[in-house]
KEDRENFI-170659 format. One line per 10 residues: number of its first residue (from 1); for each residue x, y, z of N, C-alpha, C, O, CB. Coordinates in Angstrom, 1 decimal. Each point is the difference from the previous one (the first is absolute). Glycine has a CB too. Layout:
NUM) X/Y/Z/X/Y/Z/X/Y/Z/X/Y/Z/X/Y/Z  ...
This chain:
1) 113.5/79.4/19.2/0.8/1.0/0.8/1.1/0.5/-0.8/0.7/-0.9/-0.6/-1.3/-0.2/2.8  1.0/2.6/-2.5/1.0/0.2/-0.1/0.8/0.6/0.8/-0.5/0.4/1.1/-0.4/-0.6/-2.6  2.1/0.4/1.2/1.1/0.7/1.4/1.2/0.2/-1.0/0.2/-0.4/-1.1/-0.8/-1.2/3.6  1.3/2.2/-1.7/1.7/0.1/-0.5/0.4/-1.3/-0.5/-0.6/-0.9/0.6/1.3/2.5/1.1  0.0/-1.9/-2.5/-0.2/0.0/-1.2/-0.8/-1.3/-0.7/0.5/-0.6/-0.9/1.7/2.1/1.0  -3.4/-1.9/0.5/-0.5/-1.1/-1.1/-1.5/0.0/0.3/-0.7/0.8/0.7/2.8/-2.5/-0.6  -2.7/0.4/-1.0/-1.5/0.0/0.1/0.1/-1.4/0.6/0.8/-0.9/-0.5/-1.9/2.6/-1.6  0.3/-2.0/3.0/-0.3/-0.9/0.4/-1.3/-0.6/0.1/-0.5/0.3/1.1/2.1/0.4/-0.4  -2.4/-1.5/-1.4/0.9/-1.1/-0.8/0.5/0.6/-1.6/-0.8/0.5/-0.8/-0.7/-2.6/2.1  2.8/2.0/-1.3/0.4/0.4/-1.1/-0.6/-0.5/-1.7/0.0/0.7/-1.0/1.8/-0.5/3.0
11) -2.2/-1.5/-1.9/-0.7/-0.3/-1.0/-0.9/-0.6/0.3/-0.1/-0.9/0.8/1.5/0.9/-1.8  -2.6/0.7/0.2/-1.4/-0.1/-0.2/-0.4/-0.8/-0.9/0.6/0.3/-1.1/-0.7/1.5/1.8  -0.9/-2.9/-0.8/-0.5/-1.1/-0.8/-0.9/-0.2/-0.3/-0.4/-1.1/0.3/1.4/0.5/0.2  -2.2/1.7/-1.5/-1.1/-0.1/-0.7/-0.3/-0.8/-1.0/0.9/-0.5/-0.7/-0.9/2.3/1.4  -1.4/-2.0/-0.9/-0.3/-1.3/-1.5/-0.5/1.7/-0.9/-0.3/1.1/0.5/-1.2/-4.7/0.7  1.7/3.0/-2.7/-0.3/1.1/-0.6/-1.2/0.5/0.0/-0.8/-1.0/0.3/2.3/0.4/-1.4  -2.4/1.8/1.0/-1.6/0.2/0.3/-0.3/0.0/1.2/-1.2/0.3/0.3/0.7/-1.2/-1.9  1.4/0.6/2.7/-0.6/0.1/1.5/0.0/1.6/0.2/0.6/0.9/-0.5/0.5/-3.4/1.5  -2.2/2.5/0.0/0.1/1.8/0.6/0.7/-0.4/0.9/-0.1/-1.1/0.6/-2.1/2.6/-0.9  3.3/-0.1/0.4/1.1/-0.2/1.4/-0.6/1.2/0.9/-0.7/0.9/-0.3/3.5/-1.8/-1.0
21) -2.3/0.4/2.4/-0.3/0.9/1.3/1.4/0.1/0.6/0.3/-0.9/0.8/-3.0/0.2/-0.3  3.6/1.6/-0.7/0.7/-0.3/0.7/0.1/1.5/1.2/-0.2/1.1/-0.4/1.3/-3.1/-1.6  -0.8/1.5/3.3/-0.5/1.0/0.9/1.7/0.2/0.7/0.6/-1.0/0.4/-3.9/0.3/0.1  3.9/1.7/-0.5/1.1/0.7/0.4/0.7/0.8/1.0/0.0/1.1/-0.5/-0.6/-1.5/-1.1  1.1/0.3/2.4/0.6/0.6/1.1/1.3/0.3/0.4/0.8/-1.0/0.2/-2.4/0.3/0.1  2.1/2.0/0.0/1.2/0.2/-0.3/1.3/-0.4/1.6/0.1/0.8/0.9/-1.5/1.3/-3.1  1.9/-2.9/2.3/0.6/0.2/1.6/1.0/0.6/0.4/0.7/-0.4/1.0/-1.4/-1.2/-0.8  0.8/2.9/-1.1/0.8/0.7/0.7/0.1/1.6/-0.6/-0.4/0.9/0.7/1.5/-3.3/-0.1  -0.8/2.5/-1.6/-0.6/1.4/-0.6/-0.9/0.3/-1.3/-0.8/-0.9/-0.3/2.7/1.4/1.4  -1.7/0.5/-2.1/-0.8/0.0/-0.9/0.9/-0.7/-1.0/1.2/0.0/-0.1/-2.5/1.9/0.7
31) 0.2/-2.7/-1.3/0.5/-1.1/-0.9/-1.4/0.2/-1.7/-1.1/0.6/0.1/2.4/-2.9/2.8  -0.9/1.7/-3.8/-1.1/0.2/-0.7/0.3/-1.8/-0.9/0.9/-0.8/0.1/-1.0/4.3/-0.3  -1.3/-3.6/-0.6/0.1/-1.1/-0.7/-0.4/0.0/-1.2/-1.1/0.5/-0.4/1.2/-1.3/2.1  0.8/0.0/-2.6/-0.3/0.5/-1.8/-0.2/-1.2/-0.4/0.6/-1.0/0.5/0.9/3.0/-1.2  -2.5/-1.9/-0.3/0.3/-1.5/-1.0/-0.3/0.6/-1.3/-1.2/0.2/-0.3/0.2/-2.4/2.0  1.5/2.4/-2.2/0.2/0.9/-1.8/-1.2/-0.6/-0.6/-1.0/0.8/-0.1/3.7/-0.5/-0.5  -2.7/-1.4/0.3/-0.6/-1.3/-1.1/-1.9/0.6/0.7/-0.8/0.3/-0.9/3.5/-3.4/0.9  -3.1/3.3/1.4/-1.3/-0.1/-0.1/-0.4/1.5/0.4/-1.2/0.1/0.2/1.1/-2.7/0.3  1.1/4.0/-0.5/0.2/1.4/0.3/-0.7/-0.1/1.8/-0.9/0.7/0.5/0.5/0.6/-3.7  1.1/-2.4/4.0/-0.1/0.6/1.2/1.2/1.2/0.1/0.9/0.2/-0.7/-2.0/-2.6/1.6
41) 0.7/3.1/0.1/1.3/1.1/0.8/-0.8/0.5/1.4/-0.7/1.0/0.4/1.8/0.3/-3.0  -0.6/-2.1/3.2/-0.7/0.9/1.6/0.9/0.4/1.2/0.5/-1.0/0.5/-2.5/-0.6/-0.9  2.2/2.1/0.8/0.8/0.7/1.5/-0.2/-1.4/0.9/-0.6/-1.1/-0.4/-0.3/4.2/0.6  1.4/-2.9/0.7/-0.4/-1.0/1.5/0.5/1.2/0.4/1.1/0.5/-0.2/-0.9/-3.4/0.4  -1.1/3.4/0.5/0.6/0.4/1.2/0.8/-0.3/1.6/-0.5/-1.0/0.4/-0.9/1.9/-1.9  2.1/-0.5/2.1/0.5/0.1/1.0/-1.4/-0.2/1.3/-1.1/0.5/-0.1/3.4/1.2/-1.4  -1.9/-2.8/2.6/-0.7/-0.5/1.1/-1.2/-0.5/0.0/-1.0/0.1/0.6/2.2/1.2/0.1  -0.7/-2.3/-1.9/-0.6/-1.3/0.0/-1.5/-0.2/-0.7/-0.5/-1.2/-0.1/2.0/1.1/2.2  -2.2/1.3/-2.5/-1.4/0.5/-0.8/0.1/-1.3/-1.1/0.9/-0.1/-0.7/-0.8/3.2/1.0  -1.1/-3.8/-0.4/0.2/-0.7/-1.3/-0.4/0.2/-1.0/-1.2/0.4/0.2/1.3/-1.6/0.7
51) 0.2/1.3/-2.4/-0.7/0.1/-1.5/0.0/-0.7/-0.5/1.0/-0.7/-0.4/-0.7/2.3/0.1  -2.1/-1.8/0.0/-0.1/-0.7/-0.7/0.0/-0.2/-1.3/-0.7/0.9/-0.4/0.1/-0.8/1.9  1.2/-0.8/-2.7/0.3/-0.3/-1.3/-1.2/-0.8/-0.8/-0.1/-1.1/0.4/2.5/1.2/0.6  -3.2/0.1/-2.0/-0.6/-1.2/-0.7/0.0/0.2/-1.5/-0.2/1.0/-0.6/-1.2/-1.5/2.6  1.6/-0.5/-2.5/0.3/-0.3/-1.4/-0.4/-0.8/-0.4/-0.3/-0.7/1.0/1.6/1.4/-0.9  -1.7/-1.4/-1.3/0.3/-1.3/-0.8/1.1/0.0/-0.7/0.4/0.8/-0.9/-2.5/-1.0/0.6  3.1/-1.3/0.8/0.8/-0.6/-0.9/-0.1/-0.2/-1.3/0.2/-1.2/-0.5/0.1/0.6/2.2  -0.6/1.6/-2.4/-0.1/-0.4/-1.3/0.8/-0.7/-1.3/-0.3/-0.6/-1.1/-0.7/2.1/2.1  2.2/-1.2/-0.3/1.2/-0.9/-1.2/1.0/-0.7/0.6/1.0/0.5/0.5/-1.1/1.3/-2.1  -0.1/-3.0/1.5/0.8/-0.9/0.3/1.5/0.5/-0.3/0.2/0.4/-1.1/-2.0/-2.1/0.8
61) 3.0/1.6/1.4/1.2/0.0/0.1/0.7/0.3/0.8/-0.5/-0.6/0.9/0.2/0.6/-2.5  1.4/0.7/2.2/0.4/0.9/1.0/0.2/1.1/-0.2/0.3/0.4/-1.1/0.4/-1.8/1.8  -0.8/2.1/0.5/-0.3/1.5/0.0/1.1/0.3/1.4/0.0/-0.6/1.1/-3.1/0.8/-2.3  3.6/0.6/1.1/1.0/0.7/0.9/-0.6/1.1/0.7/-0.5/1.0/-0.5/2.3/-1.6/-0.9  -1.9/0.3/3.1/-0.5/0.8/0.8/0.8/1.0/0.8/0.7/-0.3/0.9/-2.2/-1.3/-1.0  1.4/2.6/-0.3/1.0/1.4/0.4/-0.5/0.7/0.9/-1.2/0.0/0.1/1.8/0.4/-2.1  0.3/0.6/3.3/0.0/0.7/0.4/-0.2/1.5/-0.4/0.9/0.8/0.4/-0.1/-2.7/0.5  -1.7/2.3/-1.6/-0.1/1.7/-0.6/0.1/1.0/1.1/-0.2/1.2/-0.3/-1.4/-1.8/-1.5  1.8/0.2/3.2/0.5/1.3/0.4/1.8/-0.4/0.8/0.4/-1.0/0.5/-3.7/2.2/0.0  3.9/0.2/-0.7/1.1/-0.1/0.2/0.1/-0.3/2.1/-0.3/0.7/0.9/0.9/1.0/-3.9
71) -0.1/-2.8/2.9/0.4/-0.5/1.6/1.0/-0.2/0.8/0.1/-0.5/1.2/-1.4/-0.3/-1.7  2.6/1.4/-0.5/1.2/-0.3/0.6/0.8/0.0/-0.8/-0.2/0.5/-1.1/-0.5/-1.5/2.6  2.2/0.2/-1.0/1.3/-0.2/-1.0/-0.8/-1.6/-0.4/0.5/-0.1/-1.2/2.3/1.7/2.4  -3.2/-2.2/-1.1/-0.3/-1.7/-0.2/-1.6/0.2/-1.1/-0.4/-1.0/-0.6/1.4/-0.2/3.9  -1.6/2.4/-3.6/-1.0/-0.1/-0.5/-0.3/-0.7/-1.4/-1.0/-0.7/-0.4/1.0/2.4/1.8  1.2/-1.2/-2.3/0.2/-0.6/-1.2/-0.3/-1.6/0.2/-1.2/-0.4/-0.2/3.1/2.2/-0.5  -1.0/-2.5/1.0/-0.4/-1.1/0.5/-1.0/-1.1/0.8/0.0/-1.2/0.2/1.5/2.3/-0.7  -2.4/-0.1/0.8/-1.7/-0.3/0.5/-1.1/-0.5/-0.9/-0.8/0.8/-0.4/1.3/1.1/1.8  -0.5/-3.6/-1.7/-0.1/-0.3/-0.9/-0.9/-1.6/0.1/0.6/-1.1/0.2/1.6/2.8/-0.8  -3.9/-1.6/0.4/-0.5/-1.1/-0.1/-0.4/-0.5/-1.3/0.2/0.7/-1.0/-0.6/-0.3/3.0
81) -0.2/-1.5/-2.2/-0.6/-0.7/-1.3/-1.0/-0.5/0.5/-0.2/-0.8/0.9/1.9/0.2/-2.1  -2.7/1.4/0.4/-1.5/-0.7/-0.8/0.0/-1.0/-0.8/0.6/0.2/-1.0/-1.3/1.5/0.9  0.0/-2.9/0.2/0.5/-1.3/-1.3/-1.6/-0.2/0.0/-0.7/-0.5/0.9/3.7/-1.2/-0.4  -3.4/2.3/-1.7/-1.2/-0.9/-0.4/0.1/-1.0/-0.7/0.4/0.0/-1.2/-1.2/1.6/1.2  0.4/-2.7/0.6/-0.1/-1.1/-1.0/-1.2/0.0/-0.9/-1.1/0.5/0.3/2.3/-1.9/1.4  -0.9/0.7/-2.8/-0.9/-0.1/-0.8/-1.1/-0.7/0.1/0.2/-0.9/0.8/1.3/1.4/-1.8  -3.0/-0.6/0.3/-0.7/-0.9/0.0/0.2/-1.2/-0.9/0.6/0.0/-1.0/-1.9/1.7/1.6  0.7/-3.1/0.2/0.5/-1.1/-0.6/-1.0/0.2/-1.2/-0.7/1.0/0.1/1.7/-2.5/2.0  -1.1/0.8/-2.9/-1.3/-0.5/-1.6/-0.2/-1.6/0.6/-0.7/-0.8/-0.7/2.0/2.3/-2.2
């Protein structure tokens, strides 16, 4: 879920190589979600529509999850983490 101003759950906990699904909904207006490291960028839109996300975790480490659309004075601050952990040997 996103909303004014956060992601809930704010941090996300993949093994490296896993496919993610992460499915998204906004609770309150338009909101968007970035993760640079795997070129997500998607809208959420406004009343609750969910989008769906999938990827492979390909590189182990943390990745900072952003709000790409502008949602307010608090947007800057709209801020989760991706932590891929690595594979064990």
């Amino acid at each position: 879920m996103v909303k004014r101003f956060s992601f809930e759950p704010a941090r996300v906990e993949v093994a490296e190589g896993e496919r993610v699904r992460l499915v998204v909904k906004s609770g309150d207006g338009v909101h968007g979600i970035e993760i640079k490291k795997f070129k997500i960028n998607k809208k959420v839109p406004r009343g609750g529509e969910a989008v769906t996300i999938e990827f492979v975790a390909a590189a182990a480490g943390e990745y900072p999850i952003l709000c790409s659309e502008y949602c307010g004075d608090g947007h800057e601050d709209m801020k989760g983490m991706l932590v891929v952990a690595a594979k064990s040997k």
